[in-house]
Each structure stands twice: as structure tokens, then as C-alpha cells.
C-alpha positions in Angstrom: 26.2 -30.6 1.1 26.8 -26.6 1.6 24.2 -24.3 3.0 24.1 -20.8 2.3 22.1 -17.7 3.3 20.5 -15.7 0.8 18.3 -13.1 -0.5 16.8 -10.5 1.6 18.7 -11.7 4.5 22.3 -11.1 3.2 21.1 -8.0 1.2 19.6 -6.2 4.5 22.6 -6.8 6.4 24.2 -5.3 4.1 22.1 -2.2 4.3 22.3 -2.1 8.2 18.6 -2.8 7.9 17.1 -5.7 10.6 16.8 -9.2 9.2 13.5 -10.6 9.5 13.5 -13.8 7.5 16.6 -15.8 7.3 16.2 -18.0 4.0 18.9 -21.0 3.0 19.9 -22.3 0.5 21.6 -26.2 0.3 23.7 -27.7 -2.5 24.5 -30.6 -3.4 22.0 -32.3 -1.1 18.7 -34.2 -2.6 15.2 -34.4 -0.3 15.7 -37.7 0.9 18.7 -36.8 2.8 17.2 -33.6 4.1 14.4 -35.6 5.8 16.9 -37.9 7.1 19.0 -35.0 8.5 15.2 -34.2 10.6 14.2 -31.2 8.0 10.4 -31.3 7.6 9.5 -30.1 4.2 6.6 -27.7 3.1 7.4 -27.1 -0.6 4.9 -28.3 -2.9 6.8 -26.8 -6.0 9.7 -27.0 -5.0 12.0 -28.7 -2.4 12.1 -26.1 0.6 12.2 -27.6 4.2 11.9 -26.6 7.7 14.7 -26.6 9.9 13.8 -28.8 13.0 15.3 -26.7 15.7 15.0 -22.9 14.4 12.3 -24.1 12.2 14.0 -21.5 8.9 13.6 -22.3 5.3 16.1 -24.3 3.8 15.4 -24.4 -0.1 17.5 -26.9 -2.9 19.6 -25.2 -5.2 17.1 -25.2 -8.4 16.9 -23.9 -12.0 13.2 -22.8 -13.6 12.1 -23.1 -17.2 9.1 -20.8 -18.6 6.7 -23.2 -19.6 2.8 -21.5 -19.4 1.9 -17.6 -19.7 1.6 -16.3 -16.4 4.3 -16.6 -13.4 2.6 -20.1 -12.5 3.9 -21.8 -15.7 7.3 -23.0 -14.5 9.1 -26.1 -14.2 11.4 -26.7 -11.5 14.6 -28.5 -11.3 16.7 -29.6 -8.0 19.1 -32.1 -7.9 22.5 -32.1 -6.3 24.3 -30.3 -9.7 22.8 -27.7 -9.4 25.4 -25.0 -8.4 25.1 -21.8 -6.3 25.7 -19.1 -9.1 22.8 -21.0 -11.1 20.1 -20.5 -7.5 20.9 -17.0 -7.7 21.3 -16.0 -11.4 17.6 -17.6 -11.8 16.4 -14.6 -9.2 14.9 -11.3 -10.1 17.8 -8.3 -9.1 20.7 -8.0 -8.9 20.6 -6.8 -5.2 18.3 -10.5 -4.0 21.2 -12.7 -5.6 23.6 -12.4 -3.6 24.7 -14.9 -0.6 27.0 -15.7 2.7 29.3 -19.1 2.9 29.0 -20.6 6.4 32.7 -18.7 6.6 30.6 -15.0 6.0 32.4 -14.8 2.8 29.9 -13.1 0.7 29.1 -14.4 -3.0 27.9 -12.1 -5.7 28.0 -13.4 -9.0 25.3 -10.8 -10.9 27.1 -7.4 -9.2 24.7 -6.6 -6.2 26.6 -5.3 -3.9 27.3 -2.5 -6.2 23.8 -2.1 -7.6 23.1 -1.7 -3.5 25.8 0.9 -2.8 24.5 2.7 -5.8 20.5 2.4 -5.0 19.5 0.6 -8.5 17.3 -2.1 -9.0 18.5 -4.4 -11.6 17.2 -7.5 -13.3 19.9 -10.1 -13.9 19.3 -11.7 -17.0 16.2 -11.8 -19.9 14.6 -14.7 -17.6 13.0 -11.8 -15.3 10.0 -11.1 -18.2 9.2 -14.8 -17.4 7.0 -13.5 -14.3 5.0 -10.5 -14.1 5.1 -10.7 -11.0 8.2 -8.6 -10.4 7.0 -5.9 -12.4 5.1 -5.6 -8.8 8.1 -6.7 -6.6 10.6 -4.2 -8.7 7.8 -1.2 -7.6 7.3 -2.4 -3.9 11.2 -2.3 -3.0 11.6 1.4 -4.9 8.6 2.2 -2.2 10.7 0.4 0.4 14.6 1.1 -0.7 13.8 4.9 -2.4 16.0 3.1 -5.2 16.0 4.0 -9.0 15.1 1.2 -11.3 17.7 0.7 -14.1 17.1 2.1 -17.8 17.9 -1.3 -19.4 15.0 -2.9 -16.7 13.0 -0.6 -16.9 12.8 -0.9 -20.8 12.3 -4.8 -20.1 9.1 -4.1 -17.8 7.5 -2.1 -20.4 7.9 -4.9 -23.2 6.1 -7.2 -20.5 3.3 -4.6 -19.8 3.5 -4.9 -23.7 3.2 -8.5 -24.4 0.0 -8.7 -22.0 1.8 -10.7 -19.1 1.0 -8.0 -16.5 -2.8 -8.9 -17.1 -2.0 -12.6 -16.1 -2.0 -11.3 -12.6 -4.6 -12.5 -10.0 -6.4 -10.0 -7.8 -5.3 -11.4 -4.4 -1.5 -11.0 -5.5 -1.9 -7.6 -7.1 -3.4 -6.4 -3.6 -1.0 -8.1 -1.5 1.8 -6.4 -3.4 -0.3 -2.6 -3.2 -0.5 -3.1 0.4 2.6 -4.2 1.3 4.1 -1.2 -0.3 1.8 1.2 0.6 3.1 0.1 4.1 6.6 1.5 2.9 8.6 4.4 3.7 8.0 5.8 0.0 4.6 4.0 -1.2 4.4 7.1 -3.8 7.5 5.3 -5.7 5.3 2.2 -5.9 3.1 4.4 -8.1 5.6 6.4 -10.4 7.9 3.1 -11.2 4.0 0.7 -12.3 3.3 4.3 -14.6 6.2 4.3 -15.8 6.4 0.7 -17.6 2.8 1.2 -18.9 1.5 -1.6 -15.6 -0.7 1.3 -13.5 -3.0 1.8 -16.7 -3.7 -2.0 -16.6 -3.9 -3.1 -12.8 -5.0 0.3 -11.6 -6.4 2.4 -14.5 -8.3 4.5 -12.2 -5.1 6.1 -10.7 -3.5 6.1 -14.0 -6.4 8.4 -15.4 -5.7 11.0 -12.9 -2.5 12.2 -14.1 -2.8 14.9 -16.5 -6.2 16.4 -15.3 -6.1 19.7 -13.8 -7.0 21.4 -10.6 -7.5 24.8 -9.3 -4.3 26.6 -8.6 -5.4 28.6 -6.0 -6.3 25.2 -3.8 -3.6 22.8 -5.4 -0.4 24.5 -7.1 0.6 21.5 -7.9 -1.6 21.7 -10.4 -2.6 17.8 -11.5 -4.4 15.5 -9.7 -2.1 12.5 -10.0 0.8 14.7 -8.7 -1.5 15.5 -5.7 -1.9 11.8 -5.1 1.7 10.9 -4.8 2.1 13.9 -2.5 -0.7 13.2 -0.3 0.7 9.9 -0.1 3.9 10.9 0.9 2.1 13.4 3.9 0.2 9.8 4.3 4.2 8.1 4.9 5.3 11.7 7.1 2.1 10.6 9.2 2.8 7.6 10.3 -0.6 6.3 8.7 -1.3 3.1 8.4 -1.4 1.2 5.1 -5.2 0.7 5.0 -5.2 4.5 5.7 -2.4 5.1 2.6 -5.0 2.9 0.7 -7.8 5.3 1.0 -5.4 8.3 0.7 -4.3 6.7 -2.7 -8.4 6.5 -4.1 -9.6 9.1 -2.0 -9.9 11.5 -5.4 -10.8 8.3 -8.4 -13.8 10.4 -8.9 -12.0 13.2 -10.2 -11.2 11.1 -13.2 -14.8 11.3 -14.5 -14.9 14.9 -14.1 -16.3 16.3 -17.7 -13.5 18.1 -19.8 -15.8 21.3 -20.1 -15.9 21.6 -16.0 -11.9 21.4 -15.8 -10.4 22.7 -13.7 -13.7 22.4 -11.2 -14.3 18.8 -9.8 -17.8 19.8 -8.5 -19.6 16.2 -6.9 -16.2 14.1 -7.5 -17.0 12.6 -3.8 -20.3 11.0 -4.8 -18.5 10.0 -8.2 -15.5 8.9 -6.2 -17.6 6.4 -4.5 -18.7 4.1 -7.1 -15.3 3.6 -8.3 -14.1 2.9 -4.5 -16.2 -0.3 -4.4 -15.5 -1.0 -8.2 -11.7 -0.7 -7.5 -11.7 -3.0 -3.8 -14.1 -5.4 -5.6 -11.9 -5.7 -8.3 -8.6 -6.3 -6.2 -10.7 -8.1 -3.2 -9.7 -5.9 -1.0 -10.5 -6.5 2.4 -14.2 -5.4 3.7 -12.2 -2.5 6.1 -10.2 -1.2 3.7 -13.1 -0.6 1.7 -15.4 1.3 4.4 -12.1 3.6 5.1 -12.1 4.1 1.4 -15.6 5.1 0.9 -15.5 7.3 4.1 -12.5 9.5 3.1 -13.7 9.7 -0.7 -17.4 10.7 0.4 -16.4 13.1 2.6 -12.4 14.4 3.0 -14.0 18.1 2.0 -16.5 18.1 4.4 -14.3 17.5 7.0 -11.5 20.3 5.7 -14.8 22.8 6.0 -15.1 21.2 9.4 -14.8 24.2 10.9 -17.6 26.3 9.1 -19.9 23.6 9.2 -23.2 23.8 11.0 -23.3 21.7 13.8 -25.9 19.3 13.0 -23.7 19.0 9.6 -20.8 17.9 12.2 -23.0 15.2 13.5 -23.9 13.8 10.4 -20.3 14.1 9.2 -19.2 12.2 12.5 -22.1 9.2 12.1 -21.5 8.4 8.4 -17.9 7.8 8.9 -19.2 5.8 12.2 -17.1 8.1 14.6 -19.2 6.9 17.6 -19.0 2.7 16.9 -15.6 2.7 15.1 -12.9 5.2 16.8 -10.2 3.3 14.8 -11.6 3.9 11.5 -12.9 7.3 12.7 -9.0 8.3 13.8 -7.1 6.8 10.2 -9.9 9.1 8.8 -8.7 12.0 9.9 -5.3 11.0 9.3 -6.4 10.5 5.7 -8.2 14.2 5.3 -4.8 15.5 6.8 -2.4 14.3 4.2 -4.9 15.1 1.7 -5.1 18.4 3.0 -1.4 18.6 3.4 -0.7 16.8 -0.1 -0.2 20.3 -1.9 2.7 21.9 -2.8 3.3 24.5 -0.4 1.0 23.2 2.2 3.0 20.5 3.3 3.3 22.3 6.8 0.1 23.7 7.4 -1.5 23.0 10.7 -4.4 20.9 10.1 -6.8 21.7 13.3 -9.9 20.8 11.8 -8.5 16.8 12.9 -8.7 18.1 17.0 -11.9 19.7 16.3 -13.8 16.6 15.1 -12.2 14.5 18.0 -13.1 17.1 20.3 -16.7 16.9 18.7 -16.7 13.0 18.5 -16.1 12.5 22.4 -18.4 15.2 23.8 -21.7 13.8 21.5 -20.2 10.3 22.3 -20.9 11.4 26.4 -24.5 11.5 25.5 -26.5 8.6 26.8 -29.6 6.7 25.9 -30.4 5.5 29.3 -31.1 9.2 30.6 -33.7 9.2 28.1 -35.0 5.7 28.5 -35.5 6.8 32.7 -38.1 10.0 31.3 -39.9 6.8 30.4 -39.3 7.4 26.4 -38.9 4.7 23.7 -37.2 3.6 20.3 -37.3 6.6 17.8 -37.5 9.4 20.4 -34.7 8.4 22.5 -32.7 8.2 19.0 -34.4 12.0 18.5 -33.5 13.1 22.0 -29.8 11.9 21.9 -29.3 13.6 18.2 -30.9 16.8 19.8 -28.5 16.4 22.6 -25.5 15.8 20.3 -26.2 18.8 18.1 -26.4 21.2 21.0 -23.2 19.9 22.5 -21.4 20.5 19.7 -23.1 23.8 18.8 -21.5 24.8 22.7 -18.3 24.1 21.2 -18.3 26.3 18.9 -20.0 28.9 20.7 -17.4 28.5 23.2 -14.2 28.5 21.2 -15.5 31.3 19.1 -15.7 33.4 22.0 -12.4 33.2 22.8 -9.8 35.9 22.2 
């Protein structure tokens, strides 16, 4: 037997990126001698086995064959014949079939390395349209890589989108893939490379809608509201936000896609519109229950909180309890970290200060000083302690602006 490491492990080394997961793969070996060596196994599918001391994956050399629509319907074969050219030519690109000998000689048998020098993801042979699944995995490492995909691949994913296989796709997976590369260095990528084989109008055709609808020059010269979706998710990646953050950033404007063509280039109550398609969208992909709440908050109320600082200030409070400022500070902070790269997600405004983000937090922690317990010693109850500690809120606040606008 002959183990070699593959995959993502040999192609980040190469990159100089940090190796995570170390994945192996054995020839010439069959399960029975694995468990005798002490590998525990954990494949279902497949043979894959546990290393017992550094407890890594250690996979048989295997061949599939397409047997069922969807990227479920395969058959697996593992035996010792099976060579090391055959494991990697059955992956998806070029630049995850590559692998090291125990010597660190490095095998690439589908031209890898060169796809990696030249930043092009590549499918290796017609057996990629067997799983839909990459269509997603090809989109999440442009959003992690900043690669290119290749014309010929490209053309391939399109024909899938095409033949329906993209729709085979359960939620949970199609999620899982979103999030993972919204969590990328360029998640906007993960957008452009789905539109551009035809997948975003079936998996997300609430996103894909966007693109080609128009906005107000004077507060977008960008111009199109899909184009100011990929920005603001780029400010989003400049940020540092987190993905469920990038996740609201990405919807935060759905409800501009059900603007009437007779309002164009006005968007006049896409917030409230915004919000049904929020809960449609997260119920649809099973999004988690957080992800959602962020979601809603941002689309419901990103403008209010760019006119944070014109708004009255019992318009503040309100603002501050419906994105549950006061109970959730985590939420309350990837809020405003949403509303600035929305703000910030226009061409020409990728620099602007964003101070209304200070103001709110400032705003959040002086109400949040207020107490119910003063109010409960005055001897009062239930509904008027909740009246007094509003009252007490709003004038806080309206200090703060008093106060700043008196400064020179």
C-alpha cells in the first residue's frame, strides 16, 4: 500500500496558504487491512478511515459512476486497482487533483499546478456535470481564491443549470455553500460566477432580479441595484463583517425587486417589501433563526439608520428597540456594520466616513444606563415603569443631540 496526500492540503501549500485539513489517500490497500493496521472507519459511501493516532482521513483510491439525477446518484468503486491518476481525475478542478508521494514529490496528472499559478478554476474531464454540486463549490473558491473560472467550464456549468441538475439541490447544502463563501475574502465573486451560468436565477432568483433595475444617480452612481449588492458586499469583506452580517448585506435590498416599473428609478417602501421576501428567502434555504432576525433588521430599517442623524429622538429609540439594541448588542453591532457597507456600497462612496454607526452606539449605551428599579422604588408598576424608562430614554438621547449640536 502507498498513501498520498491530496486535495486542498497539497493545493494550499502550494499557495503558501495554512493547511487546515490533511486528507489521504491509500492505494492498493482494501478495508480489511486498514482496520487491521488500527484505522477506524467512518465512511458509509465509501471506504474513508480514521487514522488512530492523528485521527486524519485516510480515503481508498476509488472511481464513481453517475447512476441517479442529483449528486447522490453514484456508485462507488474501491479496490486495490484502482490507481492514483484514476482518485484524482474523478475530482472536480484541476487545481483539487493534485497530490504529494511520501518522498514530497508532487503528482499532477490534470495540469493544476499551472491552472494555480495562473488563477483558473478548471474542471478536469465531462464527469464534473455529474454533480451540481460544484456548480456551488466552483463559485465558493472564486469568492475564496479571487480566481477566474475557465471559458470551456464555464460553458459546462451553464448546460447543467440547463438540463435542470442545479434544481436537484437541497436547501441545507445550497446554504451551507452561500455561507461558507460569504465568509470569504471576495463573497461578491460567489455571486457573479452562479449569474453567470444561469444557477443564481434558480437557487436565488431574488438576487438575480435585481440586476438590471435602476437607482437614483444622485444616491447610487452605480446606477443598478445588483451592482450595488456586489459592492456593498465587498465594503461587507473590507469590514471585517461576519458572514451572517454579509448574509443580510447580500438581501438587505430583495424588496427593490418588486419595485413597479412606472416608480423606477424611486424604490419608495422597498424596506417593508424587502421583508416578506427575507423570511421567504431564509425559509426557503433554512437558514438559521439568527441569520434571519439580522436579515429582517437591516432590510426593515438600513435607511433609517443612514438618516440617523436627523431623526427625532424618540424615532432613535424605536429604531434602537426593533433591532433589539438593548437585549442583543451582537446583533445590534453586525447591524450597523451592515448599514455601513450599504452605505459605503456606492461607487464613489467607498471612503466616506460613516458616523451615524458611533452615534447609535453612543445612543444605545446612554438609554441602556436607564433603570427599572429607580422607578419600581417611587412605588410604580408594570406599564408605567415601561412609560417612565421610554420617557427617560427619549430625553437622554434628545441631550445628545442637544449637546453635540452645540458644539463648534
Amino acid at each position: 500500500m502507498k498513501t498520498y496526500l491530496v486535495g486542498g492540503a497539497v493545493r494550499d501549500d502550494l499557495l503558501g496558504r495554512p493547511v487546515i485539513d490533511r486528507d489521504y489517500v491509500v492505494v492498493g490497500s482494501t478495508p480489511q487491512e486498514m482496520e487491521a493496521l488500527g484505522f477506524r472507519r467512518v465512511g458509509v459511501d465509501f471506504p474513508v478511515f480514521l487514522h488512530p493516532e492523528t485521527h486524519c482521513e485516510y480515503a481508498l483510491a476509488r472511481t464513481e459512476r453517475k447512476t441517479a439525477p442529483g449528486y447522490r446518484g453514484f456508485v462507488v468503486h474501491a479496490d486495490p486497482a484502482v490507481t492514483l491518476e484514476e482518485d484524482l481525475k474523478r475530482r472536480d478542478l484541476t487545481i483539487n487533483a493534485m497530490a504529494r508521494a511520501e518522498d514530497g514529490a508532487l503528482i499532477d496528472p490534470c495540469g493544476g499546478y499551472a491552472d494555480l499559478r495562473a488563477g483558473v478554476l478548471r474542471h478536469i474531464s465531462p464527469a464534473f456535470a455529474e454533480d451540481p454540486v460544484r456548480i456551488l463549490r466552483v463559485a465558493r473558491f472564486a469568492a475564496r481564491f479571487g480566481f477566474t473560472v475557465a471559458a470551456e467550464t464555464l460553458t459546462l456549468m451553464r448546460s447543467m443549470v440547463a438540463l435542470g441538475e442545479v434544481s436537484a439541490l437541497v436547501p441545507e447544502r445550497v446554504f451551507t455553500e452561500l455561507d461558507r463563501a460569504l465568509g470569504e475574502p471576495y463573497p461578491w465573486l460567489f455571486v457573479e460566477v452562479l449569474r453567470a451560468c444561469g444557477a443564481l436565477a434558480v437557487q436565488f432568483p431574488e438576487i438575480d432580479r435585481l440586476f438590471g433595475i435602476p437607482q437614483p444617480l444622485a444616491h447610487h452612481p452605480e446606477g443598478d441595484t445588483g451592482a450595488h449588492v456586489l459592492l456593498a458586499l465587498g465594503q461587507a469583506a473590507r469590514l471585517g463583517l461576519t458572514a451572517r452580517a454579509r448574509f443580510a448585506v447580500l438581501l438587505h435590498d430583495l424588496g427593490k425587486g418588486l419595485t413597479p416599473r412606472a416608480q423606477w428609478p424611486s424604490h419608495k417602501g422597498h424596506e417593508a417589501r424587502g421583508a416578506g421576501l427575507v423570511d421567504e428567502v431564509c425559509a426557503r434555504l433554512k437558514a438559521p433563526v439568527e441569520y434571519r432576525a439580522l436579515a429582517r433588521a437591516v432590510a426593515c430599517y438600513h435607511l433609517q439608520a443612514h438618516t440617523a442623524l436627523r431623526l427625532r429622538p424618540v424615532t432613535v429609540l424605536r429604531l434602537l428597540e426593533a433591532v433589539d439594541g438593548f437585549r442583543r448588542p451582537e446583533r445590534f453591532e453586525e447591524f450597523l456594520g451592515a448599514c455601513e457597507a450599504d452605505a459605503r456600497g456606492r461607487s464613489g462612496f467607498e471612503d466616506r466616513p460613516y458616523p451615524q454607526a458611533a452615534w447609535l452606539r453612543a445612543a444605545r449605551d446612554a438609554a441602556a444606563a436607564v433603570s427599572g428599579r429607580d422607578f419600581a422604588a417611587q412605588g410604580l408598576t408594570g406599564e408605567q415603569i415601561g412609560e417612565r424608562i421610554r420617557a427617560a430614554r427619549v430625553g437622554l438621547i434628545a441631550g445628545m443631540r442637544a449637546a453635540s449640536s452645540a458644539r463648534p
